[in-house]
C-alpha positions, 0 to 999 in steps of 0.5 A: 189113189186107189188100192192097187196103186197104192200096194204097187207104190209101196212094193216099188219103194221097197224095192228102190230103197233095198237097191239103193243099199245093195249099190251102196255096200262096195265090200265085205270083210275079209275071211280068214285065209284071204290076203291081198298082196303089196306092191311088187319089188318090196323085201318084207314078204308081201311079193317077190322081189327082183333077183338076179342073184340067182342060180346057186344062190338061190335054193328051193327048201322045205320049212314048218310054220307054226302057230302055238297054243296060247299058252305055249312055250317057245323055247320048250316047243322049239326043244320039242322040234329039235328032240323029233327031227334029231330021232329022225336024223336031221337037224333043223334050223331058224328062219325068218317067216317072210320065206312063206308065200304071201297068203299063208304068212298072213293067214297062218301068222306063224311064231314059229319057223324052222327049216330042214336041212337042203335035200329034206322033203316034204314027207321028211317034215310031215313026219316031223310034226304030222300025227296023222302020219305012220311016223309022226307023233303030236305035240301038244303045244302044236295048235296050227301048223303047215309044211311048204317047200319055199324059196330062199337066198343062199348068200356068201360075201366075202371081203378081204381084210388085214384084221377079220376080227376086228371087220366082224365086230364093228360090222355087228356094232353098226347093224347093217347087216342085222337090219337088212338080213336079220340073221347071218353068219360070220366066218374069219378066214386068213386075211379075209371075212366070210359073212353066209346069209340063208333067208327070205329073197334079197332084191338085188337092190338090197343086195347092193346095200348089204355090199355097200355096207360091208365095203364102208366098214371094210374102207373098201368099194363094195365092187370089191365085196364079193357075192357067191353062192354058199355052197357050189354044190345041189341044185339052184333056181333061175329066178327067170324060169320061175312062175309069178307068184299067186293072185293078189287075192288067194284062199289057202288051206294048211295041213292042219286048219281048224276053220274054213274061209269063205269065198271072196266076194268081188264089187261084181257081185253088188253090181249084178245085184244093182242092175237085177233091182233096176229090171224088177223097177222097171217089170213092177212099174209096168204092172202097174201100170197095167192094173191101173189101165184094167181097173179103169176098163173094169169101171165102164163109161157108165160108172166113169160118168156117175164118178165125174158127176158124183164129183162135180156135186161135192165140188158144188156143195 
């Protein structure tokens, strides 16, 4: 083989190999800030779920994630939140991180979640925690945080009972509710039971269940467990008017991000990259083929002959 096949043989083999690799790799890991949602209809925050128990019942309100200092104390940083929203004139209560949208729950992975009292805005919670702010001040044990306005059921049931106390503590001592909600409220009432639930969206499914649960220990049907709004005053949400929630895979900055994400690379890429590999395969076999075909002009018949004849005596000897 002469040297130009044998240059063009090894460039065409490189190139085979680098191809079959870039087919091969099917996905990157992902950056910080990219998730990929669950299924629809699940209750753990990875998506909305299917909700009709809406109107009243469901309230936009504006809550702070945040992520602490590795050696922050939660209790103490908790005390520090309540210290600033109190010289502000407001109060702020716990709430379950699955309130958050997918992407910055996973991204953020917040310890910490508070929310504002309803009718509070985002610029009252910047304040809060916001040092950049005219008003703000900093918290030390701060290392990460973000302000977002969220959705969230505002619940009350309510079941009639000759004994409210006692329908209290046995519905506690099961944990129905503490499993499904996680954190509710019990009112006693003449001759009936109030349990208020403010949270992450219910499915309607789940909503069912809680009933259901309440009317056992009631010895009751759970039709006779009522559902309301927790307060008939404000303004609610039509779950029905609302857009869905963002792509499976979404980037997301917070207010407060200490690092960039990458942008998400899709299995698109690798195979545009496949099918420019396979282009180059083909041009470099072609000039190849053309080098071979002018090398053999460039000899002439002449040089052709005495190769053939210079061949025929080696064969002899």
């Amino acid at each position: 083989m002469s040297h130009v096949s044998r240059m063009a043989s090894a460039v065409l083999l490189a190139l085979a190999l680098s191809g079959c690799t870039a087919s091969a790799t099917t996905s990157i890991p992902q950056p910080s800030g990219v998730v990929v949602a669950a299924e629809g209809g699940s209750d753990v925050g990875n998506d909305r779920p299917h909700v009709t128990y809406d109107g009243l019942m469901v309230r936009r309100r504006v809550v702070i994630a945040i992520q602490p200092t590795p050696d922050a104390d939660l209790m103490s940083l908790r005390k520090e939140m309540d210290k600033a929203a109190t010289s502000r004139h407001t109060t702020l209560s716990s709430i379950s991180p699955s309130v958050l949208d997918p992407a910055l729950l996973e991204h953020l992975a917040p310890e910490l979640t508070v929310a504002l009292p309803a009718g509070g805005t985002l610029a009252d919670a910047r304040k809060l925690i916001d040092p950049s702010s005219s008003e703000g001040r900093r918290i030390p044990e701060v290392e990460e945080y973000n302000v977002a306005s969220v959705l969230v059921h505002d619940l009350q049931f309510t079941v009639s009972s000759a004994n409210p106390a006692v329908l209290a503590k046995a519905i506690a001592r099961e944990g129905i509710l503490s499993d499904a909600l996680g954190s509710y409220s019990t009112t006693l009432g003449s001759r009936e039971l109030r349990i208020t639930y403010t949270g992450p969206l219910l499915s309607d499914d789940l909503v069912e269940s809680v009933r259901g649960g309440i009317a056992r220990r009631a010895d009751t049907q759970p039709g006779a467990v009522k559902v309301s709004p927790r307060s008939t005053t404000g303004v609610g949400v039509d779950m029905a008017m609302e857009p869905a929630l963002a792509p499976a895979v979404t980037e997301v900055s917070t207010a407060h991000n200490h690092s960039q994400g990458l942008p998400a690379v899709s299995g698109s890429s690798y195979s545009s990259l496949w099918a420019v590999s396979v282009i180059a395969l083909a041009a470099l076999l072609i000039l190849t083929l053309v080098l071979i075909k002018i090398r053999r002009f460039s000899q002439g018949p002449d040089e052709s002959v005495g190769q053939v004849r210079e061949d025929e005596r080696s064969r002899m000897h």
